[in-house]
VOBA-1610 file (N, C-alpha, C; in pm, whole numbers, padded with zeros to 5 digits, always signed):
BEGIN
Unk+00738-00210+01304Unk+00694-00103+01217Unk+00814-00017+01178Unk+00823+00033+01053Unk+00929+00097+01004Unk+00951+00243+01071Unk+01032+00319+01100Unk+01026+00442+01130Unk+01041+00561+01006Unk+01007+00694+00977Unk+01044+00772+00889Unk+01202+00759+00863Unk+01280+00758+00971Unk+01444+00803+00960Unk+01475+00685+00943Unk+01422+00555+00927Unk+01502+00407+00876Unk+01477+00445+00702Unk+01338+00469+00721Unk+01348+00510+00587Unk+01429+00629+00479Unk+01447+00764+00550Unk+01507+00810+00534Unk+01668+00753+00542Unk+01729+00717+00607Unk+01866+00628+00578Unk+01869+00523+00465Unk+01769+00457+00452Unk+01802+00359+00388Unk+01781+00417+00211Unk+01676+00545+00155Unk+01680+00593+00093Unk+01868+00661+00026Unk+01883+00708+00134Unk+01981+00823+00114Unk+02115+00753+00112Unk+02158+00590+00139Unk+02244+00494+00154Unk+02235+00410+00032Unk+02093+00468-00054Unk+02119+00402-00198Unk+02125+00533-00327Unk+02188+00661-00218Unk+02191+00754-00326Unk+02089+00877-00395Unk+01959+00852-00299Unk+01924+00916-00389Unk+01870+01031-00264Unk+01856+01157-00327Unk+01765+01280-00241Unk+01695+01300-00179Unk+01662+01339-00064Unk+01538+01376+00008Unk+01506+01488+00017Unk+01428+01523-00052Unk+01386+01669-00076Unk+01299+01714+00054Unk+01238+01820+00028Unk+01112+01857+00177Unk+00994+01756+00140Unk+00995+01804+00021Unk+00862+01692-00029Unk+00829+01507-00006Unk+00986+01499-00047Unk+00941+01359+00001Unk+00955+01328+00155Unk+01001+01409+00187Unk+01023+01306+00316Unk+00845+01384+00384Unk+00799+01436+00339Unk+00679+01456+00347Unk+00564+01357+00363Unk+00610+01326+00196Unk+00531+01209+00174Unk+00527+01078+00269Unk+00699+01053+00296Unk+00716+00957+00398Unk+00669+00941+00511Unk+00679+01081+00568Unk+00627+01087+00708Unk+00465+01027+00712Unk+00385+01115+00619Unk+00274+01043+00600Unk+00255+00950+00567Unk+00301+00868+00483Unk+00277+00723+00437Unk+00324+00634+00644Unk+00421+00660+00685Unk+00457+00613+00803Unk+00349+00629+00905Unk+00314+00774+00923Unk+00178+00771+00982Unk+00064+00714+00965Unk-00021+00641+00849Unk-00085+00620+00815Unk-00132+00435+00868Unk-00214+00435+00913Unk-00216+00264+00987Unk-00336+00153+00818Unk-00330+00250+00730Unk-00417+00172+00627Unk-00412+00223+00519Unk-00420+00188+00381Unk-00326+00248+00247Unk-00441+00354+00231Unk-00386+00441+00204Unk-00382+00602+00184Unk-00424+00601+00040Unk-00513+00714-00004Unk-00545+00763-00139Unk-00427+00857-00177Unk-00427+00879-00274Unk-00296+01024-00285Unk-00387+01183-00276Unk-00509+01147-00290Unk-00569+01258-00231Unk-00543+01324-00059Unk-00555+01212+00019Unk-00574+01172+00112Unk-00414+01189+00183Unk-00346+01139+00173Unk-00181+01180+00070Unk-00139+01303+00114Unk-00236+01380+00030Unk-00189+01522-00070Unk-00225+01588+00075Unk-00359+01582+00148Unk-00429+01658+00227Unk-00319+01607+00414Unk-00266+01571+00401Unk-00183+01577+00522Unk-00042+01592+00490Unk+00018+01578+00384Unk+00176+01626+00393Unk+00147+01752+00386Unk+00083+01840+00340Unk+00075+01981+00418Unk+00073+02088+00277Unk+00222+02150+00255Unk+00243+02234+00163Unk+00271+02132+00021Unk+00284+02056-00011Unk+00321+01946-00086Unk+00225+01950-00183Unk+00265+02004-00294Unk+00119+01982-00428Unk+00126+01799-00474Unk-00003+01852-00536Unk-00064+01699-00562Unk+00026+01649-00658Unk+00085+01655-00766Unk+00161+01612-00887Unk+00267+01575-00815Unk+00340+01671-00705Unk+00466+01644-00619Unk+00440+01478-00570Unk+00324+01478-00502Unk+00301+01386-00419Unk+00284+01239-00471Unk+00217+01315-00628Unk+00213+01147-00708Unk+00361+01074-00753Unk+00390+01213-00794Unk+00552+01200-00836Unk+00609+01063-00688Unk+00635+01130-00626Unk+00691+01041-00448Unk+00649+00945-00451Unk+00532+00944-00494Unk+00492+00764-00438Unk+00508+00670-00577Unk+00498+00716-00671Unk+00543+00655-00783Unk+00706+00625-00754Unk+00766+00721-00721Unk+00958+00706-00673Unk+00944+00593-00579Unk+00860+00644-00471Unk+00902+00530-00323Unk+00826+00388-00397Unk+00755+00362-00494Unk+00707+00240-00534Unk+00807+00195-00613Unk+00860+00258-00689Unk+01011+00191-00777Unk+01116+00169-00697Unk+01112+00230-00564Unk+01226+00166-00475Unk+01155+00066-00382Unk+01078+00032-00434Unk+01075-00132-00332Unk+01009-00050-00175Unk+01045+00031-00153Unk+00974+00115-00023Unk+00811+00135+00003Unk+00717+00184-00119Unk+00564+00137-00109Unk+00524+00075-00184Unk+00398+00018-00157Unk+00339-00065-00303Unk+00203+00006-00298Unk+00179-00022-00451Unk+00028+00000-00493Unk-00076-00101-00461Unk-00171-00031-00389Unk-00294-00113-00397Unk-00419-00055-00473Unk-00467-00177-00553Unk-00579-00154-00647Unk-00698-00148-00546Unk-00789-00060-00540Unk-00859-00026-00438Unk-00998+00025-00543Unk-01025-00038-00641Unk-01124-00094-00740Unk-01170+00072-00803Unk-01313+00080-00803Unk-01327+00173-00856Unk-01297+00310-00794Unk-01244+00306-00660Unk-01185+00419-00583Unk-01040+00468-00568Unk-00987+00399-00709Unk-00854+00431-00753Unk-00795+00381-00661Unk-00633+00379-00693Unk-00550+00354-00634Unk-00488+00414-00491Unk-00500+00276-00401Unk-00427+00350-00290Unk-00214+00289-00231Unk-00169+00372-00170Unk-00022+00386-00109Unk-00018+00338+00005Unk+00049+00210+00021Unk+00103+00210+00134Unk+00239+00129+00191Unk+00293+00137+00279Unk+00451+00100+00326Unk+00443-00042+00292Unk+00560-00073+00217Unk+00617-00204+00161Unk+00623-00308+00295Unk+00665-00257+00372Unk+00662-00326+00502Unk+00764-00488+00448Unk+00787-00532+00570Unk+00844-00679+00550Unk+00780-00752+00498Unk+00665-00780+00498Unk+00575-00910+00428Unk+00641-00907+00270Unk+00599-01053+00229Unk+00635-01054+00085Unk+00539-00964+00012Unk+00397-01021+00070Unk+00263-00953+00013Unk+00200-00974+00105Unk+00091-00862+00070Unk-00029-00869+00159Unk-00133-00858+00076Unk-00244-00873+00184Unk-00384-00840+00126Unk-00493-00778+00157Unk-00576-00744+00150Unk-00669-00607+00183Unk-00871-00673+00213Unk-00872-00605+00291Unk-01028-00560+00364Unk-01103-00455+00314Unk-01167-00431+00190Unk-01194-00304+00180Unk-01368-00291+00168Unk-01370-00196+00299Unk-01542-00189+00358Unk-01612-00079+00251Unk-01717-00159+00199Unk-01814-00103+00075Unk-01875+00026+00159Unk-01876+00043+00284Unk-01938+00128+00340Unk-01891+00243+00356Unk-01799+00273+00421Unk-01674+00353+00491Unk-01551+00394+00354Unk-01507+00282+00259Unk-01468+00296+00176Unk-01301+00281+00176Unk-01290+00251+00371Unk-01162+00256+00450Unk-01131+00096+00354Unk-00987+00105+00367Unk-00923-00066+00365Unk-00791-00070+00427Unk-00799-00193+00478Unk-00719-00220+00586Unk-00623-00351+00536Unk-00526-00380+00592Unk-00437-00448+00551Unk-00415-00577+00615Unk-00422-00695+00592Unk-00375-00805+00627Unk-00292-00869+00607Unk-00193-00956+00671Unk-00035-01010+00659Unk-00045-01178+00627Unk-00179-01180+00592Unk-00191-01327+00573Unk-00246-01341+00431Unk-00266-01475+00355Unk-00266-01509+00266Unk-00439-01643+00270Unk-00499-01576+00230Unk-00611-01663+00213Unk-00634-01780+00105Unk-00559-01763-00001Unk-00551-01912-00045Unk-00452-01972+00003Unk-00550-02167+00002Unk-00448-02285+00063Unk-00380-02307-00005Unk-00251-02364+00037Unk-00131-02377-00094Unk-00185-02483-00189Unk-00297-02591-00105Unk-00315-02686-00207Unk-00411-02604-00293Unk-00502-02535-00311Unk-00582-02495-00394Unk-00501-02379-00507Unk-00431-02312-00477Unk-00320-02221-00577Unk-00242-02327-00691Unk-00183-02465-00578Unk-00112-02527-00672Unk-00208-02661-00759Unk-00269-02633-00711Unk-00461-02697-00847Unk-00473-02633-00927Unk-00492-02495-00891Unk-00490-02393-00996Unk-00389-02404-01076Unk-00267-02365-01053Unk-00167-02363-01143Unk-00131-02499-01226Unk-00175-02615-01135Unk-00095-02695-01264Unk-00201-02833-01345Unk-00382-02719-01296Unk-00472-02735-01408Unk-00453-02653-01552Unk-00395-02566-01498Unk-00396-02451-01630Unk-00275-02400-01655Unk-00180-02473-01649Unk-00016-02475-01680Unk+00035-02322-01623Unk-00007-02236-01580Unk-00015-02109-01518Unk+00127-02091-01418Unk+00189-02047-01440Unk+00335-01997-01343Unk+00274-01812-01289Unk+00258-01869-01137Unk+00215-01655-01087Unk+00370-01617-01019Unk+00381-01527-01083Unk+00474-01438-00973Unk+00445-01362-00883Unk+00276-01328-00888Unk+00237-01286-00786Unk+00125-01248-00783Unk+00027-01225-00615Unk-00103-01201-00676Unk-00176-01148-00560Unk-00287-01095-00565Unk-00381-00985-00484Unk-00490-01057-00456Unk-00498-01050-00299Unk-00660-01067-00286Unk-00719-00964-00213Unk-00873-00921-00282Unk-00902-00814-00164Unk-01042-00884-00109Unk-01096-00850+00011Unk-01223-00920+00067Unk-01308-00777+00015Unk-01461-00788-00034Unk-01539-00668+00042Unk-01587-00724+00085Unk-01658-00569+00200Unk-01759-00602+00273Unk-01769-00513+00344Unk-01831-00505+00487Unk-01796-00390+00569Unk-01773-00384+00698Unk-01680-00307+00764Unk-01585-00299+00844Unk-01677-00284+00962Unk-01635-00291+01113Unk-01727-00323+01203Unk-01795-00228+01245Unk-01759-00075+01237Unk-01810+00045+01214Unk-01920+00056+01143Unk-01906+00037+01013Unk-02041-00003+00948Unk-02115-00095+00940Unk-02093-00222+00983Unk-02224-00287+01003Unk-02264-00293+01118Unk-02204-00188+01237Unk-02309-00177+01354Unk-02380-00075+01299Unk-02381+00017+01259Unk-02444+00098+01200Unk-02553+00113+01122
//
């Protein structure tokens, strides 16, 4: 798992600022064990306004540091780039939580069916599961 101050170094070793704000943002995005709303975001970096905060994660997403996850009609959520190439997401219809997985659910033979039924070259691609998380369906 990444630490705030790897991140912070590795930011500041390609030049660019760490204001109070972002490393705000960082700390929280680091804390966070499942991608974050920027609401959600906004409500734990503390003094940090919301525009600040979109601003940061839009920055830390152009540096390769977070990525966006499409988190459907509950807007977009933030979270740490982490080592994986990609990942993919769990997101419980119930709870509304989503959680992150390091694995890849299509077989390579079925991607490369796909692609070279329909002449298709991906550079890359998202899967999310719904459903609901074990919290909510004991519930």
């Amino acid at each position: 798992m990444t630490t705030a101050s790897e991140i912070f170094d590795q930011v500041t070793r390609r030049g660019h600022r760490l204001t109070r704000a972002r490393r705000a943002v960082i700390e929280t995005l680091v804390a966070r064990e499942t991608p974050a709303s920027v609401r959600d975001l906004h409500a734990a970096a503390g003094e940090v306004d919301l525009v600040t905060v979109y601003r940061a994660l839009h920055w830390l997403v152009g540096l390769g540091i977070a990525r966006q996850v499409d988190a459907g009609t509950g807007g977009d959520r933030f979270e740490l780039a982490g080592a994986e190439a990609h990942t993919h997401h769990l997101h419980c219809q119930g709870c509304g939580r989503m959680f992150t997985v390091a694995v890849c659910g299509i077989p390579e033979a079925t991607l490369t069916g796909i692609l070279r039924d329909h002449g298709f070259t991906v550079t890359t691609h998202r899967l999310t599961f719904y459903g609901l998380c074990q919290d909510c369906a004991d519930a």
